[in-house]
C-alpha positions as semicolon CSV with decimal commas, in nm:
position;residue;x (nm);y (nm);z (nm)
1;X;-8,575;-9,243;-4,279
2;X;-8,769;-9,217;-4,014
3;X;-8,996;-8,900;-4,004
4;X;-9,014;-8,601;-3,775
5;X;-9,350;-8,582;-3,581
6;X;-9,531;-8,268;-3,638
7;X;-9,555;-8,017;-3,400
8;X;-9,828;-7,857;-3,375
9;X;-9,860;-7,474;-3,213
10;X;-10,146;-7,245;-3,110
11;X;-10,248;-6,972;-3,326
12;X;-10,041;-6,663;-3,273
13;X;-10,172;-6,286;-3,326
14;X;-9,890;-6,255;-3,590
15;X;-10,017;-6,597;-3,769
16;X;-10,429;-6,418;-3,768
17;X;-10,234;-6,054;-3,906
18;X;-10,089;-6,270;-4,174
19;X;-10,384;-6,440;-4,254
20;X;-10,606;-6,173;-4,254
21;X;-10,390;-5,827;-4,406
22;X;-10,520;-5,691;-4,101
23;X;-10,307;-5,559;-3,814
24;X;-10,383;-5,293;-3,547
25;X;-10,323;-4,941;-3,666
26;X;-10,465;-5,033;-4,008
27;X;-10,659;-4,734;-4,153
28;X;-10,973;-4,825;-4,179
29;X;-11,183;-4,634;-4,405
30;X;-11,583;-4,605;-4,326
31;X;-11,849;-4,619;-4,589
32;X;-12,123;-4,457;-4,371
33;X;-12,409;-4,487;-4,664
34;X;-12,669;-4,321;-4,777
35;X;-12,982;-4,440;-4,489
36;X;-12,699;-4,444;-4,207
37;X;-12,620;-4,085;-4,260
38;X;-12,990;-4,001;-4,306
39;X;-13,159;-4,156;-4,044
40;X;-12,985;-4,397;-3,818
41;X;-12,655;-4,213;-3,755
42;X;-12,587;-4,382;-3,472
43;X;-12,536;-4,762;-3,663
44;X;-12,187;-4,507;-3,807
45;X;-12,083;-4,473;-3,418
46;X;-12,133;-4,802;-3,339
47;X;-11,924;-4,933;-3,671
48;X;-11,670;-4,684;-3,547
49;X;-11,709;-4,821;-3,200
50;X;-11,679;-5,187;-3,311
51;X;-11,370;-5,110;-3,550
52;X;-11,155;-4,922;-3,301
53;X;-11,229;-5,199;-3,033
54;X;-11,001;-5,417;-3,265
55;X;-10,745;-5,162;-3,328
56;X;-10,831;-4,969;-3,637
57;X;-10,797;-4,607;-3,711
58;X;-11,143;-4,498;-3,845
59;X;-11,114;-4,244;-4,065
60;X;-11,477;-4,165;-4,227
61;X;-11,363;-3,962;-4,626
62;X;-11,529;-3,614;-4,645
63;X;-11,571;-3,676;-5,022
64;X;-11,779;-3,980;-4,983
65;X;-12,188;-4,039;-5,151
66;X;-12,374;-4,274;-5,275
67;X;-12,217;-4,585;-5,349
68;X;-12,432;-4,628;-5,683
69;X;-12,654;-4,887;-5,665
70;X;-12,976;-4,739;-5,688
71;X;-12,840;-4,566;-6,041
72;X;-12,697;-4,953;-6,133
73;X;-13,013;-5,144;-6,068
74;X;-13,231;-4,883;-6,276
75;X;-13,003;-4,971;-6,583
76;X;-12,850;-4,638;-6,533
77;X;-12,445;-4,777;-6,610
78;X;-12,318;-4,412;-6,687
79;X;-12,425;-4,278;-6,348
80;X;-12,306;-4,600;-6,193
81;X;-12,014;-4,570;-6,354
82;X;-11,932;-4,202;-6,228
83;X;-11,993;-4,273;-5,892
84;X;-11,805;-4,579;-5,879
85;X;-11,486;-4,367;-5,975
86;X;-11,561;-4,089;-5,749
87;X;-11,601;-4,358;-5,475
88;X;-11,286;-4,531;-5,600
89;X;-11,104;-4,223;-5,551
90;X;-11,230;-4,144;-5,239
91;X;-11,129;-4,455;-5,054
92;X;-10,874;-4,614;-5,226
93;X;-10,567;-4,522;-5,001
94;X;-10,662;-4,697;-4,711
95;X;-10,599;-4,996;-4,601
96;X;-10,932;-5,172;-4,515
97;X;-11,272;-5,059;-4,641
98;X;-11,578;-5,123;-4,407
99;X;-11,953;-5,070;-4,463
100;X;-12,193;-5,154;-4,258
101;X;-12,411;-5,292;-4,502
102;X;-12,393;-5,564;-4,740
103;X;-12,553;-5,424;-5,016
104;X;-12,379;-5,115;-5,026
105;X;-12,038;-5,318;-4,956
106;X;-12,182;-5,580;-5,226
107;X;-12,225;-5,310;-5,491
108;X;-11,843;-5,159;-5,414
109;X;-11,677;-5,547;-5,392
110;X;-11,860;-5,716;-5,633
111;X;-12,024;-5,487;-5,970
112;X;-11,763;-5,182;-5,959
113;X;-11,526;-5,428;-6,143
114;X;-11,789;-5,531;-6,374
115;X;-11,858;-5,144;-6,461
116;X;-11,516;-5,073;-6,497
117;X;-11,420;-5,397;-6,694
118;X;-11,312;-5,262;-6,982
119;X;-11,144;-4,917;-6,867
120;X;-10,762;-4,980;-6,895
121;X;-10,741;-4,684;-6,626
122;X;-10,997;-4,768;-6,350
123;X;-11,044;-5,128;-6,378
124;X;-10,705;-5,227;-6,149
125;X;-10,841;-4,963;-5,931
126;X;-11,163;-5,087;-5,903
127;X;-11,062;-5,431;-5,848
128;X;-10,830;-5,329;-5,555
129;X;-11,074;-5,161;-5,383
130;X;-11,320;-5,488;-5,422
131;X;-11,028;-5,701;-5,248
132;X;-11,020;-5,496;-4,946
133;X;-11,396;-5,366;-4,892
134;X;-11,617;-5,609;-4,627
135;X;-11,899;-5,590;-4,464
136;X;-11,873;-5,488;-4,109
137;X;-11,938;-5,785;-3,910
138;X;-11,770;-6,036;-4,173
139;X;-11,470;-5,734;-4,157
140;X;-11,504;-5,817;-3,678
141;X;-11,514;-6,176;-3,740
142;X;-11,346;-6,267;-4,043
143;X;-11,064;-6,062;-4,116
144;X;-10,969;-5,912;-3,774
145;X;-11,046;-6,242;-3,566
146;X;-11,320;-6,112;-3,353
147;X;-11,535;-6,416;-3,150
148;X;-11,631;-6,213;-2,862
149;X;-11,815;-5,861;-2,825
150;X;-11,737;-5,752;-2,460
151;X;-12,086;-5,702;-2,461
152;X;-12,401;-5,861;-2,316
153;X;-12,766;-5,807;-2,412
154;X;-13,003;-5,952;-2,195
155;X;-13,316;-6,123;-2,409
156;X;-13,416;-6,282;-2,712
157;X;-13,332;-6,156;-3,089
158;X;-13,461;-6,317;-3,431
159;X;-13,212;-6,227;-3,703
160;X;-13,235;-6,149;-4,074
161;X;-13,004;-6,224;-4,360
162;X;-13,016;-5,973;-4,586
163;X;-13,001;-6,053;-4,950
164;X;-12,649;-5,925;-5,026
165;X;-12,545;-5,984;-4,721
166;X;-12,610;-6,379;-4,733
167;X;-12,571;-6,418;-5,153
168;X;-12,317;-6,196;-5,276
169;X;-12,059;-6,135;-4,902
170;X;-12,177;-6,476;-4,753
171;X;-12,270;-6,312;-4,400
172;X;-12,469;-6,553;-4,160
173;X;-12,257;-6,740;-3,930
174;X;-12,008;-6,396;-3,829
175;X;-12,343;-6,191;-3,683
176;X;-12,462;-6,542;-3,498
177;X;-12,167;-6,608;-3,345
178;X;-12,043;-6,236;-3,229
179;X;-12,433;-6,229;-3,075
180;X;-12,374;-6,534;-2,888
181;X;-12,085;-6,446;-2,778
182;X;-12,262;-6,165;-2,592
183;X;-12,475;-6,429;-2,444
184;X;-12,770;-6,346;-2,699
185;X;-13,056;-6,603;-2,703
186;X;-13,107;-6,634;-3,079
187;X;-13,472;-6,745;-3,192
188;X;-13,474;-6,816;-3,562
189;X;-13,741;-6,717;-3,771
190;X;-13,867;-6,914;-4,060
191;X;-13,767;-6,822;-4,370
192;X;-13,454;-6,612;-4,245
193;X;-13,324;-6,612;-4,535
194;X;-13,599;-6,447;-4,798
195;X;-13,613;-6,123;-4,876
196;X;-13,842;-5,893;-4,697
197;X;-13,960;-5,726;-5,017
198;X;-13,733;-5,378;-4,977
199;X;-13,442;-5,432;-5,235
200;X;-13,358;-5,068;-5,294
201;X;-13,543;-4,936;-5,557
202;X;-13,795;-5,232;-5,588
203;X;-14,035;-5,131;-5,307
204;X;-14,066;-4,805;-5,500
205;X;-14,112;-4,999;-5,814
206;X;-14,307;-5,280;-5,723
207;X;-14,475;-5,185;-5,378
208;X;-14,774;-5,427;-5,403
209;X;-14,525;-5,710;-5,480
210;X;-14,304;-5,543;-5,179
211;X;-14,626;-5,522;-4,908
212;X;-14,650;-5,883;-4,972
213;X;-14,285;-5,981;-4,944
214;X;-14,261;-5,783;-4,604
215;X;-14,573;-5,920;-4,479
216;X;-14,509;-6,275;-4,500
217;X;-14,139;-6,184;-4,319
218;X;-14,358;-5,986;-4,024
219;X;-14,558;-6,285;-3,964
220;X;-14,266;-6,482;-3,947
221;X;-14,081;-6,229;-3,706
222;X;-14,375;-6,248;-3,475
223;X;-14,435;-6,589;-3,471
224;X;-14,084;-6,602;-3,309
225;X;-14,179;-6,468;-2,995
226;X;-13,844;-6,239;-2,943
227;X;-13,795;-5,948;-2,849
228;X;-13,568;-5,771;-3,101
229;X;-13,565;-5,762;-3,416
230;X;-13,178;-5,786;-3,615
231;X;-13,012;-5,698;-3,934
232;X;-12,722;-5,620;-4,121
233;X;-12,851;-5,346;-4,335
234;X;-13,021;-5,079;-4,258
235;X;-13,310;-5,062;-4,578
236;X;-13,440;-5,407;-4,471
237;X;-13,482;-5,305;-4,113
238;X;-13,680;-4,943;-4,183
239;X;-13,892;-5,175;-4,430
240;X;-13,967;-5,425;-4,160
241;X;-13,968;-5,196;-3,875
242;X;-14,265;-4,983;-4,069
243;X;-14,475;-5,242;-4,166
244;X;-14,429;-5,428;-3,793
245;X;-14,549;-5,096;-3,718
246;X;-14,855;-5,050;-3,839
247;X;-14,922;-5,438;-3,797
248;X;-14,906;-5,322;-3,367
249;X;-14,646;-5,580;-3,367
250;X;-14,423;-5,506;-2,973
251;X;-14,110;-5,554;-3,115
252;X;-13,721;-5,383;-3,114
253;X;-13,599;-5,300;-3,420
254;X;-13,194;-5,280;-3,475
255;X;-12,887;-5,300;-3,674
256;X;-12,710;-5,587;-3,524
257;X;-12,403;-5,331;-3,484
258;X;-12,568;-5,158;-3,215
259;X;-12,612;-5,494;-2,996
260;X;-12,246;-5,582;-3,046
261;X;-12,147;-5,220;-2,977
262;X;-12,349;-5,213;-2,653
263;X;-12,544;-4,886;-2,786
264;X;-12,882;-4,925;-2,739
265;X;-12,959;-4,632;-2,582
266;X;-13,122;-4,485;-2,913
267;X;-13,468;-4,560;-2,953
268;X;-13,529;-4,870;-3,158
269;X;-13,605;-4,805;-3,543
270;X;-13,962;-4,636;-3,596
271;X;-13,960;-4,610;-3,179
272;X;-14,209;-4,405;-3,003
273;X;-13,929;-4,138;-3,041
274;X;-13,895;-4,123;-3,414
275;X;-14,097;-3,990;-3,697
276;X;-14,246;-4,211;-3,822
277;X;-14,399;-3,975;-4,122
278;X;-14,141;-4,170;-4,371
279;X;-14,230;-4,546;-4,255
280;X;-14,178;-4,727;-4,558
């Protein structure tokens, strides 16, 4: 019998929607966090920005705190475990869940199943939730199809992969290519990939370890020559923006969301503009 050829098609918008669970008019449900809320409110606009662009309603829950993590990592598990079911609660009828951080997204995705493990009640809830929270640029790229911006930057960035980000959401090539897209010259830095010494509650815990950390990652920001700084989550960036800071280093400091959202009006973090009283 002789066999058919194969015919092959280009990808349709209904083939990506199928894919991806994602289709426009999704509610899409914002985890602002903690440091966005406090101090860079405008990342939360540009998420919002970024997420309508592709079609989603933003809606950002009232009821909405801490996502946990600093009461998980200090062995606190009954804290944890109350905020993860507030959270839970809060966000669990939409459709999509975006944060625009990976360690806050990490925490919800990946260790509110392993609190809840063995409540008959909130364990299917909490791995439901997981299954549809993402990180905001691997939520643009990877699950609504996003390769361009509509945005251009004019200059050279060095970029950052945060810890979570890169180990537990495996975010590095989604930023790279949305930045390119915007016709970004990207200088890498050595060592992109090591943690600049913040990690939450560690720099608190541990800040001799954590000066060290952050100053081998400054030296290696400078060395790059560029002109902006870039990261996925906000705690790394304050951490490195401070100590670049006081180092006299002339460099931008931003969350990469703020590039792709073409909003950098704001000052850049610990600018001339900000106080810089709380530099960590």
């Amino acid at each position: 019998m002789t066999k058919r050829p194969r015919v092959s098609r280009t990808k349709t918008q209904e083939d990506t929607e199928a894919e991806s669970g994602f289709k426009p008019g999704d509610s899409v449900a914002l985890f602002v966090t903690c440091l966005v809320d406090l101090f860079r409110p405008s990342v939360g606009f540009a998420a919002a920005k970024l997420i309508e662009g592709r079609g989603g309603e933003v809606i950002v829950p009232q009821a909405q705190t801490c996502c946990g993590q600093p009461a998980f990592n200090s062995g606190d598990r009954d804290t944890a475990r109350d905020i993860a079911k507030q959270v839970i609660a809060a966000f669990e009828r939409y459709d999509h869940v975006v944060v625009p951080s990976g360690s806050c997204g990490g925490m919800i995705s990946k260790h509110y199943s392993e609190l809840l493990a063995d409540d008959p009640q909130w364990a299917p809830r909490a791995d439901a939730l997981a299954a549809k929270t993402h990180e905001l640029v691997s939520f643009l790229f990877d699950v609504t199809g996003m390769t361009e911006c509509g945005e251009t930057f004019e200059g050279s960035v060095t970029y950052h992969d945060s810890c979570s980000g890169l180990r537990e959401l495996g975010v590095k090539r989604q930023p790279r290519r949305l930045l390119e897209s915007a016709g970004v010259n990207i200088v890498e830095m050595k060592d992109s990939e090591v943690c600049c010494g913040f990690g939450g509650t560690f720099c608190v815990k541990y800040p001799d370890i954590s000066n060290t950390m952050v100053g081998k990652k400054t030296a290696n920001i400078a060395a790059t020559g560029a002109g902006t700084l870039l990261a996925g989550d906000l705690g790394c960036l304050m951490n490195m923006a401070g100590k670049l800071r006081r180092e006299g280093v002339d460099i931008e400091v931003r969350h990469v969301a703020e590039i792709l959202a073409g909003m950098t009006d704001e000052p850049p973090i610990a600018g001339s503009h900000e106080n810089h009283e709380g530099d960590l």
